[in-house]
C-alpha positions in Angstrom: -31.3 -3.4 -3.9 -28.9 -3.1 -6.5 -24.8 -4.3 -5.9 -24.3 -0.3 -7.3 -27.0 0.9 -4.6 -25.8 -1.0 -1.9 -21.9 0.7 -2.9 -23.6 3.9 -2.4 -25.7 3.4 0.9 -22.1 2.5 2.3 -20.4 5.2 0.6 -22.9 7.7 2.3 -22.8 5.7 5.4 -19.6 7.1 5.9 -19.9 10.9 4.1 -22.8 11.1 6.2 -20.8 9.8 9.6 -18.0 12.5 8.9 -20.1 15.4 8.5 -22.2 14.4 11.8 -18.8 14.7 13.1 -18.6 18.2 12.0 -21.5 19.3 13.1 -20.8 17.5 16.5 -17.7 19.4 17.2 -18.8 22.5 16.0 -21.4 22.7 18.1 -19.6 21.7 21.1 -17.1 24.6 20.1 -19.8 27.0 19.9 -22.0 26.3 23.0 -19.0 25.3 25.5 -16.0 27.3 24.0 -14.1 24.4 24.0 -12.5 22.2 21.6 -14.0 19.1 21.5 -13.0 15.8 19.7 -17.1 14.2 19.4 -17.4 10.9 19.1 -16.8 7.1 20.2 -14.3 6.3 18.2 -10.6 8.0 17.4 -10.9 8.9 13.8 -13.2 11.9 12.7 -16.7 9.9 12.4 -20.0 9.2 13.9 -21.4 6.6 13.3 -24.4 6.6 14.6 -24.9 9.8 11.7 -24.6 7.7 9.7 -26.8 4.9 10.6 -29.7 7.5 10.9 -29.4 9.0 7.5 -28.8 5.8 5.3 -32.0 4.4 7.3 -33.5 7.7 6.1 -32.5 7.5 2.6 -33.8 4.1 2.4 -37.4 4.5 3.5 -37.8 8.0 2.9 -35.4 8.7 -0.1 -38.1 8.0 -2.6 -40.7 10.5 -1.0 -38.7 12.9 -0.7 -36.2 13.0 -3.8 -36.9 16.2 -6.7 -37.9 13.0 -9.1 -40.7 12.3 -6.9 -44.7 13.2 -7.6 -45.2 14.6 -4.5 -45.9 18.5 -3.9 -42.7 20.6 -2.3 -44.5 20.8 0.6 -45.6 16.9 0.7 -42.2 16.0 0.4 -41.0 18.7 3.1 -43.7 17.3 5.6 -42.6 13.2 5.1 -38.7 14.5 5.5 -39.5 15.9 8.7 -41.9 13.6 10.7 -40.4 10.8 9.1 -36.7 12.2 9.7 -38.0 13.1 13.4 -39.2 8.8 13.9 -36.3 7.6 12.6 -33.9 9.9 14.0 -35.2 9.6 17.6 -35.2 5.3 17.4 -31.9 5.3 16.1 -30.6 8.0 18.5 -32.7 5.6 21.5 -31.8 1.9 20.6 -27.6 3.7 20.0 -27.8 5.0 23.1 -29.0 2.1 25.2 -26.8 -0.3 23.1 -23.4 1.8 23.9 -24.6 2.7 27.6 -24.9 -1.3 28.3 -21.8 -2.1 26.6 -19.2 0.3 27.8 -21.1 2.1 30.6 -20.8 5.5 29.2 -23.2 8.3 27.5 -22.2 10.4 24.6 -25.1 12.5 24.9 -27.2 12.9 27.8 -30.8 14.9 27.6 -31.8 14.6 31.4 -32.0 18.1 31.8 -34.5 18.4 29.1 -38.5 17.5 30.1 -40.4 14.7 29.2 -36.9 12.8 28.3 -36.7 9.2 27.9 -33.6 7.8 30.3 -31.9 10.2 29.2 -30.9 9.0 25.8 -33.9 10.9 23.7 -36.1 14.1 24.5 -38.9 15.7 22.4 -36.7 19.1 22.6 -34.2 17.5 20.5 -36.3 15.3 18.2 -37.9 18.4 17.0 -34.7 19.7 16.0 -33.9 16.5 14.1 -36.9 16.6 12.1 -35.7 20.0 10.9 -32.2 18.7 10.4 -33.9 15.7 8.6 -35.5 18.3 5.8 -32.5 19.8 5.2 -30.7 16.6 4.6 -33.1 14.8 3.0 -34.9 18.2 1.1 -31.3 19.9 0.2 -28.3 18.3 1.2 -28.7 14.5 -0.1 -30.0 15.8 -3.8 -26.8 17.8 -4.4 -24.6 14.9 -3.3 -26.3 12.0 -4.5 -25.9 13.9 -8.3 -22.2 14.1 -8.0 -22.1 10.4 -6.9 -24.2 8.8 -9.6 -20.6 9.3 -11.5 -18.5 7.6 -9.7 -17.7 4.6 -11.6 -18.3 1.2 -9.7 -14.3 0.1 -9.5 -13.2 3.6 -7.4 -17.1 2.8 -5.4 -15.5 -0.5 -4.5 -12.1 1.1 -3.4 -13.3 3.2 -1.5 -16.0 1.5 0.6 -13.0 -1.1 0.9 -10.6 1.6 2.1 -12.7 3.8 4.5 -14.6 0.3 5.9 -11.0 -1.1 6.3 -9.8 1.9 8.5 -13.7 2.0 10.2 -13.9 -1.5 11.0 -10.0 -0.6 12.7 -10.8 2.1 14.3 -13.7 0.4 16.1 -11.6 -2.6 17.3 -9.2 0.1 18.6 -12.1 2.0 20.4 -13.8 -1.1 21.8 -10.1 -2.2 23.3 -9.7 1.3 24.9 -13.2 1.3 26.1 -12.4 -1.9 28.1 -9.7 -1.0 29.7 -7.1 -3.4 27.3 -5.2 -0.5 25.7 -2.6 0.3 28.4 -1.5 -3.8 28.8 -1.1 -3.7 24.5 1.3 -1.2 24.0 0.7 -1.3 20.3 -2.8 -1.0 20.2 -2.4 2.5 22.4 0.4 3.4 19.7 -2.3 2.8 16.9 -5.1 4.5 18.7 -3.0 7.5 19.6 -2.0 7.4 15.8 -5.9 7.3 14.8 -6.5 10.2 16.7 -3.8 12.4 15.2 -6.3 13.2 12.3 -9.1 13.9 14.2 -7.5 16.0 16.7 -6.1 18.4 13.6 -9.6 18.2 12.4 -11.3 18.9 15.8 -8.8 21.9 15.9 -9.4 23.6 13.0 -13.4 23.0 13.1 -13.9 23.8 16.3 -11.7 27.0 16.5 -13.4 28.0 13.0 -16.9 27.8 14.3 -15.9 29.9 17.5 -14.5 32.7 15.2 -17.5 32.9 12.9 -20.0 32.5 16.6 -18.1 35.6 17.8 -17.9 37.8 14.4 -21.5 37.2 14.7 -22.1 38.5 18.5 -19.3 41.6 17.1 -21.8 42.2 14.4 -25.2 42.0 16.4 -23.7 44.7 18.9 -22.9 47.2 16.2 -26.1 46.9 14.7 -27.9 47.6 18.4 -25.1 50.8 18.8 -26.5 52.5 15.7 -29.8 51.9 16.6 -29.1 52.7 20.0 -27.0 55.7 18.8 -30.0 57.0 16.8 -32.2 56.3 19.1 -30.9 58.2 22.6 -27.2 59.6 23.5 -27.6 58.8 27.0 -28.0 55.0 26.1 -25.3 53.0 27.9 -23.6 49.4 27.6 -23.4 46.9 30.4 -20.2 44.5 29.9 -20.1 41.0 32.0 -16.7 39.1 32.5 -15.7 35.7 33.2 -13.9 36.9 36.5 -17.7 38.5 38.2 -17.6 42.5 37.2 -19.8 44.5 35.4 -18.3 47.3 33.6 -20.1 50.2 32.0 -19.4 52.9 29.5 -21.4 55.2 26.9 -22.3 54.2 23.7 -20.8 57.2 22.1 -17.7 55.5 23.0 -17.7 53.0 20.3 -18.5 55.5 17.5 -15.7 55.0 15.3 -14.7 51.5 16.4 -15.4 48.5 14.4 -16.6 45.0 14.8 -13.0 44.1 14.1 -11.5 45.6 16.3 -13.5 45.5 19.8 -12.1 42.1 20.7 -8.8 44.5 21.6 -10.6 47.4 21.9 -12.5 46.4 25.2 -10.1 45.0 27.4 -7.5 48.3 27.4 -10.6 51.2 27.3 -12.1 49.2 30.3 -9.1 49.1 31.9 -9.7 44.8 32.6 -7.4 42.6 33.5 -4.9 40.5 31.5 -6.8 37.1 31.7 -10.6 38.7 31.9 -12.8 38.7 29.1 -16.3 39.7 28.0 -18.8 37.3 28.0 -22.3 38.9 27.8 -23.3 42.6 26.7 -26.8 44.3 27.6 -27.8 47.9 26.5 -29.3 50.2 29.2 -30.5 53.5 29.2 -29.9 55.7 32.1 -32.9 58.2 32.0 -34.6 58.2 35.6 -37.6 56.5 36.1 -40.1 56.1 39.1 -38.7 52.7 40.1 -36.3 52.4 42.5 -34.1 49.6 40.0 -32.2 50.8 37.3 -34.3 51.0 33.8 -33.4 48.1 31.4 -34.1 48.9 27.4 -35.7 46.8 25.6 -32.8 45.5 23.6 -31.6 42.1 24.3 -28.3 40.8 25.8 -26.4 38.8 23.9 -23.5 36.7 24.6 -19.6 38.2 23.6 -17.4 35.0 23.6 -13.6 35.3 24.0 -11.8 34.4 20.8 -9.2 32.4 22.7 -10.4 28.0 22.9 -9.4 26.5 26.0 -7.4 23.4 25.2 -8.6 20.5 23.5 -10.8 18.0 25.4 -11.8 15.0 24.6 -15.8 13.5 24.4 
């Protein structure tokens, strides 16, 4: 390996790291509603992102790169079973390595079946090896072209600069992990400093993803009114709430209300309470049938998030 190749496996190390990050606390903002600052350490990384993909550039990069003379679909199939390997034994050995040091999991899959301790799961190594294809298939080509012209000084600079505040950060973390930061006053300041950054960032992802999760959900349930609409006047909407009640009300109701508009709309035409909002929304038709339980449509439910975070936590 080159002196410029090994600049850019470390530059990617870390653009790699940061946008794990991103995805990390989006997701957690998405699937718990909360706002979530991922991660080990106090600055807006992961590192273990990192270490996955520049393992995956390096053994896979030339399989699966446009210049190679493999077929598409060659290069798709290498990206994902050898994205799903790699993944999975650096998400394993990570795991094991920063349970036994610090006696904590960031991630824990014993819920899932067939998981191993805990740390790995087939479940989630499937979804890794299509996260791989898209890295390796999409994402790394369009930033790796970019890259090729950055000239080797501003490489150096800033591998220097973002390992500087890295290799920091992780003597920060490893203090606070141990118990040391409260007895050093100034390593808590620096820490608390560190995390400034990431907290801003953690807020403006998190509560980002949330909105675009719920203008979804807003969108799918006007799309099932007009084909509800069209399909039967008697159809009727089942609303769920975080405080245990089922409201319901006609679908001719929300006629001429848009997705916009229904996060206000709800509360004050179902007459709900100050605090209670709608979490999950299922279509059902009231025409009588021979059973003695009420008829459910076949439309799906789907979930109806509240737009407001609760307040930030931390992984």
């Amino acid at each position: 390996m080159t002196t410029y190749a090994l600049l850019h496996t470390i530059f990617f190390f870390f653009v790699y790291a940061f946008l794990g990050w991103c995805v990390e606390v989006a997701y957690a903002a998405i699937t718990t509603r909360e706002l979530v600052n991922r991660g080990f350490l106090n600055g807006p990384i992961c590192p273990i992102y990192g270490c996955g993909m520049t393992v995956m550039i390096a053994v896979l990069g030339r399989f699966t790169m446009p210049s190679s003379d493999m077929a598409w679909y060659q290069n798709v199939l290498v990206a994902f079973f050898g994205g799903m390997v790699i993944t999975t034994l650096v998400e394993l050995v990570g795991g094991y390595i920063l349970y036994k040091m610090f006696h904590t999991r960031w991630w824990d899959y014993s819920m899932y079946r067939f998981n191993l301790g805990g740390f790995i799961c087939p479940q989630f190594s499937l979804l890794w090896g299509l996260g791989s294809v898209l890295l390796m298939v999409v994402v790394h080509p369009l930033l790796s072209k970019p890259s090729a012209a950055i000239p080797t000084l501003v490489l150096i600079w800033l591998d220097v600069i973002f390992g500087g505040l890295f290799l920091a950060d992780l003597i920060v973390s490893a203090i606070q992990a141990v118990g040391f930061s409260k007895q050093l006053a100034r390593i808590d300041e620096l820490r608390k400093a560190m995390r400034t950054t990431s907290d801003a960032l953690t807020e403006v992802i998190g509560t980002s993803a949330m909105t675009m999760d719920t203008l979804l959900d807003e969108q799918k349930l006007q799309l099932t009114l007009a084909a509800m609409e069209g399909a039967t006047n008697a159809a009727e909407l089942l609303f769920f709430t975080d405080k245990c009640q089922v409201y319901k009300c006609k679908v001719s109701q929300f006629e001429d209300t848009k997705s916009a508009q229904l996060g206000s709309y709800l509360p004050t035409d179902l007459e709900m309470d100050p605090d209670e909002n709608v979490i999950w929304v299922t279509p059902r038709t009231t025409r009588p049938t021979c059973s003695s339980s009420s008829s459910t449509g076949a439309w799906p439910a789907w979930r109806f998030p509240a737009m407001s975070p609760k307040p930030t936590a931390s992984a």
